[in-house]
C-alpha positions, 0 to 999 in steps of 0.5 A, spaced: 595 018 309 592 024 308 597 027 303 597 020 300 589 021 298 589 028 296 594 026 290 591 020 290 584 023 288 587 028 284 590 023 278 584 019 279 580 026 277 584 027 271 584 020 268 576 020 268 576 028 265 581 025 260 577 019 259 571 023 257 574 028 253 576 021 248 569 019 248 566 027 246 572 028 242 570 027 236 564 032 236 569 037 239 576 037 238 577 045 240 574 043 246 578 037 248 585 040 247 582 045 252 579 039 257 586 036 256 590 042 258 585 043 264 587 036 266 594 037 265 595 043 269 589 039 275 594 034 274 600 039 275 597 042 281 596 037 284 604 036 285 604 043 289 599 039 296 606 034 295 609 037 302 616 033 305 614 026 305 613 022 311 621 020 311 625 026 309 621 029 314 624 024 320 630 025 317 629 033 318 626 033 325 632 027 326 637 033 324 634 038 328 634 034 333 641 033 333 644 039 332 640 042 337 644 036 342 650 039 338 649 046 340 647 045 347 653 040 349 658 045 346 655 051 350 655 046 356 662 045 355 664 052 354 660 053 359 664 047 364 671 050 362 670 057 363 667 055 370 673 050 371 678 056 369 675 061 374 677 056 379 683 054 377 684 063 377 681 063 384 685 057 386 691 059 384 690 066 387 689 064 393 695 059 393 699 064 392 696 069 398 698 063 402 705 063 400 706 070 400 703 070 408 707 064 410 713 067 407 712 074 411 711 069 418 718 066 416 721 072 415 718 075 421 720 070 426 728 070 422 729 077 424 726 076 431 731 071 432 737 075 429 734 081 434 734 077 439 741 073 437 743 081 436 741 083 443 743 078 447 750 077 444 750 085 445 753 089 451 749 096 453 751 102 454 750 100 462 755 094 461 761 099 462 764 102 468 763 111 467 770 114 465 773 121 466 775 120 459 776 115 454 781 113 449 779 112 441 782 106 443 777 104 448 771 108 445 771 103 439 771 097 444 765 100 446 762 101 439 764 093 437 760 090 442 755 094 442 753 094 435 756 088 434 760 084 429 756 083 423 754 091 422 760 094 426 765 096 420 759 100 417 757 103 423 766 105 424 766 108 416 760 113 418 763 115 426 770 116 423 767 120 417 763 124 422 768 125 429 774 122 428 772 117 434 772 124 438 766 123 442 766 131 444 768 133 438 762 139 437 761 143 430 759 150 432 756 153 426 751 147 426 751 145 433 752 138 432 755 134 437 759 126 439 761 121 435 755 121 430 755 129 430 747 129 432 743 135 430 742 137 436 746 134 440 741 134 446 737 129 442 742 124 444 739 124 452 733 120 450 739 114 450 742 117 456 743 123 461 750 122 460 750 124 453 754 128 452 761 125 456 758 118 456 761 115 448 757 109 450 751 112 451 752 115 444 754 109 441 747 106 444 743 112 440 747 112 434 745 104 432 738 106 434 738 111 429 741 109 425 736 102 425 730 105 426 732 110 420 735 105 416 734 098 417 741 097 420 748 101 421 750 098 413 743 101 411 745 108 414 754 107 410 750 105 404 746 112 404 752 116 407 756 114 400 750 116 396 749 122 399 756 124 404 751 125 410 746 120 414 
């Protein structure tokens, strides 16, 4: 409104200056061409108090507006997603120890049940009666029984290796000593007194050697391959 009154009052200005110049014109033309041109550029001047009009600055405000809307709900919507990848992150990743740990526990409780299977279908170097002497063939029924079916081929390939099944079979250079040919020999007593007459009592520390050390008596074939000694 105020604009509207400004421009109003200047053309207003303009028509009356101009109205007097017509009147005195005739007593002095120099003086109304430089009236006019005061008018005219009064008039022209008057253009410059003209702001945004009143509708074009509603559409301006209205654009803003809407493009300040536009920039807050894509950040929002960044802002959502990236907040729903971290989730998704974090969940998986959780899922992930989950299963991982379950799988270590049904591992675990598999190879509980294989021990405890091995264990009670096993016979003990106590299972058998004490001899003066024994066979090879008697030394290998005791070696089949003790370590059992599944490992018992791997466990003969080393022994045949190592002694020939000659369970006082004695390297005098190195001391080693039995069927496994234990370096020394004594550390064979930690399964038996009997050690050193006994074949089942080194059959017995042979397997536990050779499970504490590599997992199972194929574990322990596998490594002698590699390297021609266990």
């Amino acid at each position: 409104m105020t604009r509207i009154s400004v421009r109003g009052f200047a053309v207003a200005s303009a028509t009356a200056v101009t109205t007097v110049g017509a009147v005195v014109g005739v007593a002095s033309g120099s003086q109304q061409g430089q009236t006019t041109n005061d008018v005219e550029a009064t008039a022209a001047d008057s253009t410059l108090l003209e702001d945004i009009p009143a509708g074009q600055q509603a559409r301006v405000q209205t654009a803003s507006l809407t493009q300040q809307a536009d920039t807050a709900s894509t950040a929002a919507h960044a802002e959502a997603k990236k907040s729903a990848e971290e989730a998704a992150r974090k969940q998986a990743a959780e899922d992930a120890a989950a299963k991982k740990a379950a799988a270590d526990k049904a591992a675990k409780e598999h190879e509980a049940k294989l021990a405890a299977s091995r264990s009670s279908s096993r016979a003990d170097a106590g299972d058998f009666p004490t001899q003066s002497s024994y066979s090879v063939a008697e030394v290998k029924s005791m070696a089949q029984k003790i370590v059992g079916g599944g490992d018992f081929q791997c466990f003969s390939n080393i022994v045949e290796r190592e002694s020939g099944w000659n369970y006082r079979a004695s390297n005098a250079s190195s001391g080693a000593y039995g069927l496994l040919q234990a370096l020394p020999g004594s550390k064979m007593s930690s399964a038996g007194s009997d050690w050193q007459t006994n074949p089942a009592t080194q059959i017995k520390w042979g397997l536990n050697y050779m499970n504490d050390r590599y997992g199972s008596a194929c574990g322990a074939w596998d490594f002698w391959q590699a390297n021609n000694w266990y």
